[in-house]
N, C-alpha and C positions, 0 to 999 in steps of 0.2 A: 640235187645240189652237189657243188664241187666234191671232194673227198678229202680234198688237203686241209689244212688246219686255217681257217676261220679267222680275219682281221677281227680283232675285237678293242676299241676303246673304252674305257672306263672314266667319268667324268670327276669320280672322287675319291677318296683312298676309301676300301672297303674294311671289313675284318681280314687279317693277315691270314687264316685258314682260306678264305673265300678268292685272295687276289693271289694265292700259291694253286690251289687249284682250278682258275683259271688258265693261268701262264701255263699249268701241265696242258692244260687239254686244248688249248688255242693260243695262236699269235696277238697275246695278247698286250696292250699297250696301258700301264697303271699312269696315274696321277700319283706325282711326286710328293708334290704338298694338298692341303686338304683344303683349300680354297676354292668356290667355286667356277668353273671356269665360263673365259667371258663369253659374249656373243659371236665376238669373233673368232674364239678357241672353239666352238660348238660347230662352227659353221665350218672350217678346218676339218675338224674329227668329224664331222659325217660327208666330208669330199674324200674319205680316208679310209674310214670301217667300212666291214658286208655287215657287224653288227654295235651297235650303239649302246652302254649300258652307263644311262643315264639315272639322277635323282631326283626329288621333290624341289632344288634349290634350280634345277637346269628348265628354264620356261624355252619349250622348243615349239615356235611358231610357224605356219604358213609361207611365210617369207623366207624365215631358215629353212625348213626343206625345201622351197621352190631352188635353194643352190645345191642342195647335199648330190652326192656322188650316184650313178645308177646304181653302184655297188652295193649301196646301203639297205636292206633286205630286211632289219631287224632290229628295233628298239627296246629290247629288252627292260624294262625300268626296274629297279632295284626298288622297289616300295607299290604300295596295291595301289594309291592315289595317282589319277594318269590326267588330272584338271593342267597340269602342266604343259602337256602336250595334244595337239594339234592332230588327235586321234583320227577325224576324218580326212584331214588334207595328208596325210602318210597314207592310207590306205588309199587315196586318188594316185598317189604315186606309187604304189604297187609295195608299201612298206609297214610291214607288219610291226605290231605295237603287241606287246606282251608287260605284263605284269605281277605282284607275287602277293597273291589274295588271299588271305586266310590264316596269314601269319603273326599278325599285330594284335589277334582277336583278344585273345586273354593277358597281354602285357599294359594295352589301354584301358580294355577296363579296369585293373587294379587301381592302374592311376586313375581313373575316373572318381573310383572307392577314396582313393585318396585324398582329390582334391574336395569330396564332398565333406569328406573328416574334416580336413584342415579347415576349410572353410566354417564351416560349424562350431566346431572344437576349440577355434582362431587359437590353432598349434602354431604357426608362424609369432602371432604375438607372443607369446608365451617362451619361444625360442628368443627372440630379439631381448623381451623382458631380464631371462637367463643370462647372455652374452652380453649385458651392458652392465651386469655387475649389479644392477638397480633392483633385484628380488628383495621383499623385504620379510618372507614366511607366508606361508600360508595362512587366507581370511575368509571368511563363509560367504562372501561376495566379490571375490578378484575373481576375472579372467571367467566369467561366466558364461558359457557357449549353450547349444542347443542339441538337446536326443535325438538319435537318427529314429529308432524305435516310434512306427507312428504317424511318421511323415509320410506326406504323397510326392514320392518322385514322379515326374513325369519325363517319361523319355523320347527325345526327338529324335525317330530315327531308327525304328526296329531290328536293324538284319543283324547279321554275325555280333560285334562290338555290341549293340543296344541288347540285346538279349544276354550278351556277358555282364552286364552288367546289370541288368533285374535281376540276374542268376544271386547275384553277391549280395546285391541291396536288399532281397528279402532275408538272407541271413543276420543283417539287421536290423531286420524288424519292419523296413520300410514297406509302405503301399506301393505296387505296380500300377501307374498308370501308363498310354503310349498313345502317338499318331505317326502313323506313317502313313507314304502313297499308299500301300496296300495293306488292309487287314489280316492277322494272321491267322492261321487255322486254330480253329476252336479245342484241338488238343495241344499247340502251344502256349494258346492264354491260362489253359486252365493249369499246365505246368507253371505258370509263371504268378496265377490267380491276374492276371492282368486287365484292365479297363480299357479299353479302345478308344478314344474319341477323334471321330470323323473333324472337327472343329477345334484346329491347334487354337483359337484364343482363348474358347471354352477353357482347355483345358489348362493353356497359361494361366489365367486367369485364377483356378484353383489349387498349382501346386506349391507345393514348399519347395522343391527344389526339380529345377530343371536340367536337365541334362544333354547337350549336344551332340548325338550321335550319326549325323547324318553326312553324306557327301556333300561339297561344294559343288554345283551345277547351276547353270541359270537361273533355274526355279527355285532353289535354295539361297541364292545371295539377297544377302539382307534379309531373311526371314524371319527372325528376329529384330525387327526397325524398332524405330523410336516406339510407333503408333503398337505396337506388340509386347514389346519391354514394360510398357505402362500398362499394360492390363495384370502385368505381376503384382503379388503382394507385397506390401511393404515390407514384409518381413523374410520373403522369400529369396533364396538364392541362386544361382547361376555356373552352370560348368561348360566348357568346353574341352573335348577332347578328342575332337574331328577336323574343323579348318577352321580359318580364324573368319573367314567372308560372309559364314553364315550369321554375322552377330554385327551389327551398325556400331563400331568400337566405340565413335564420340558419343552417340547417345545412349550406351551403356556407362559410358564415363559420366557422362554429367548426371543420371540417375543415381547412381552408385557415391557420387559428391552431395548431390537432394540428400540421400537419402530416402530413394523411393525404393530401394530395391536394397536389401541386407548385406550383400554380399556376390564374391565371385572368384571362380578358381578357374583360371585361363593358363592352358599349354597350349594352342596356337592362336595368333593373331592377322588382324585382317591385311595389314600391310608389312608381315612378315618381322624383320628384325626392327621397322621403323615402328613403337609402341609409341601409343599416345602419353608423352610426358605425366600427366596429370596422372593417369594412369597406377602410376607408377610409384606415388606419393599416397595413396589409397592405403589403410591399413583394414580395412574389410574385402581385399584383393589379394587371393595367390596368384604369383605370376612366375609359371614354368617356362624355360627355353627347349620346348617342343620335346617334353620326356618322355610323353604317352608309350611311343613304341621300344625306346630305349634302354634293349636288354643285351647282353652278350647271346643268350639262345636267340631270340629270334632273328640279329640281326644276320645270326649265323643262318637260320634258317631262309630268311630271305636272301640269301645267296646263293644257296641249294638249288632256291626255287628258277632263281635267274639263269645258273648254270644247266638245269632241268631246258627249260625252255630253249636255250641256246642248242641245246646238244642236239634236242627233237626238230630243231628247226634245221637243223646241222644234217638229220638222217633223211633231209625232205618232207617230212611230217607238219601238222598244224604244231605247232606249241600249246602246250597243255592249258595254258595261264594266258591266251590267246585275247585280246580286248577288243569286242567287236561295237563300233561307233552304233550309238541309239538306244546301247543295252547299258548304258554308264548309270 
């Protein structure tokens, strides 16, 4: 690779430590304001950069790179989710796609912990209750929620994040239960005391609360449908703390309206900032603007990472955080 200093665009403002040490170490071009940029700003800034450091808001398709620049060598993505980008058609064009894996692990699952409390606990009601002045004291029947102690989580989704978060749930008492494509190794489960089952409706079917830990991928979208949501308990509840695609939004709404389904604590959703109305009006529904990962350290740390991979891609080398198409 060249020697000289590195075109690099950024599609949205980063942490101010992250977009300084940038500009020291590469010719680097920040975004002004923090709006995402359009189709045609994308399409621009990769006729521009040798490397691209794109987010989870910038959906870079097939068509956008069939224009981008031969220069363009490197898309670094500032977040571990790459469903945005068009991972195999860059590498047909000889353009590497990197990523920053392993950073969001333990700041999701807290929130995950969190949204299970809230959900249960219905702290949001309780909050609203407070702020409208309308508390009238404490009664041996207001505001009655549910013990985490006891229940069967079950979690969709085992790797990094799902595992951080059986890690915590049993500190509450909770049962592990889990489905993923792959089984995990018999001294994982038994660290976790965990259940496996090869048959996610089985195990819908018998949790109190389910947890969304998995990638969005083909095989994931909608896995959660109508026909799946209905195998939950009535009493049981629903988290999301992975993508919002993996969960059929209206037929979780109109359940959640039934009354077939208790509850749900949703930070991402399936058509992003467009949230189903109804939705929204739901008082057995947390609804986060995508907090899960949303820490000062990490996002620090996913900057590291990005700058990491630039640097090494920069000495000729693979990038460490390399994302190679078929292994998503």
């Amino acid at each position: 690779m060249p020697s000289d200093r590195l075109s690099v665009v950024v599609t949205r403002r980063l942490p101010e430590a992250v977009e300084t040490r940038l500009c020291e170490l590469f010719d680097a071009r920040l975004r002004e304001d923090d709006a995402p940029m359009s189709r045609e700003e994308l399409v621009a800034a990769m006729q521009q950069a040798e490397v691209l450091v794109p987010t989870i808001t910038d959906r870079i398709d097939a068509a956008m790179l069939a224009q981008a620049g031969d220069q363009l060598k490197l898309i670094a993505n500032f977040g571990a989710g790459v469903d945005h980008i068009d991972v195999e058609s860059a590498r047909r064009r000889g353009i590497l796609v990197s990523n920053t894996p392993g950073v969001v692990t333990e700041d999701t699952a807290d929130m995950t912990i969190a949204l299970i409390l809230a959900v249960t606990r219905r702290i949001p009601e309780g909050l609203a209750l407070m702020q409208s002045g309308e508390w009238e004291g404490w009664a041996p029947t207001a505001m009655l929620g549910g013990r985490l102690a006891g229940r069967r989580l079950g979690i969709l989704g085992m790797g990094r994040i799902g595992q951080a978060v059986a890690r915590r749930a049993r500190a509450f008492g909770m049962q592990i239960h889990y489905h993923n494509r792959k089984r995990l190794r018999p001294e994982v489960e038994a660290e976790f005391e965990a259940t496996y089952w090869e048959s996610l409706d089985q195990m819908v079917a018998r949790m109190d609360v389910i947890s969304i830990n998995c990638p969005h991928t083909p095989s994931t979208f909608h896995l959660m449908n109508a026909r799946r949501l209905k195998l939950m308990k009535p009493e049981a509840v629903i988290v999301n703390t992975s993508r919002g695609e993996v969960i059929d939004e209206n037929a979780l709404t109109r359940m959640l309206r039934a009354g077939e389904i208790a509850g749900a604590g949703l930070d991402v959703f399936e058509h992003g900032t467009e949230i189903n109305p109804r939705l929204r009006e739901l008082k057995n529904v947390v609804l986060l603007p995508h907090m899960g990962s949303a820490t000062v350290e990490g996002r620090n740390e996913m900057g590291e990472k990005v700058i990491l991979n630039i640097r090494t891609f920069q000495d000729g080398h693979r990038p460490p955080d390399l994302v190679v198409p078929g292994m998503l």
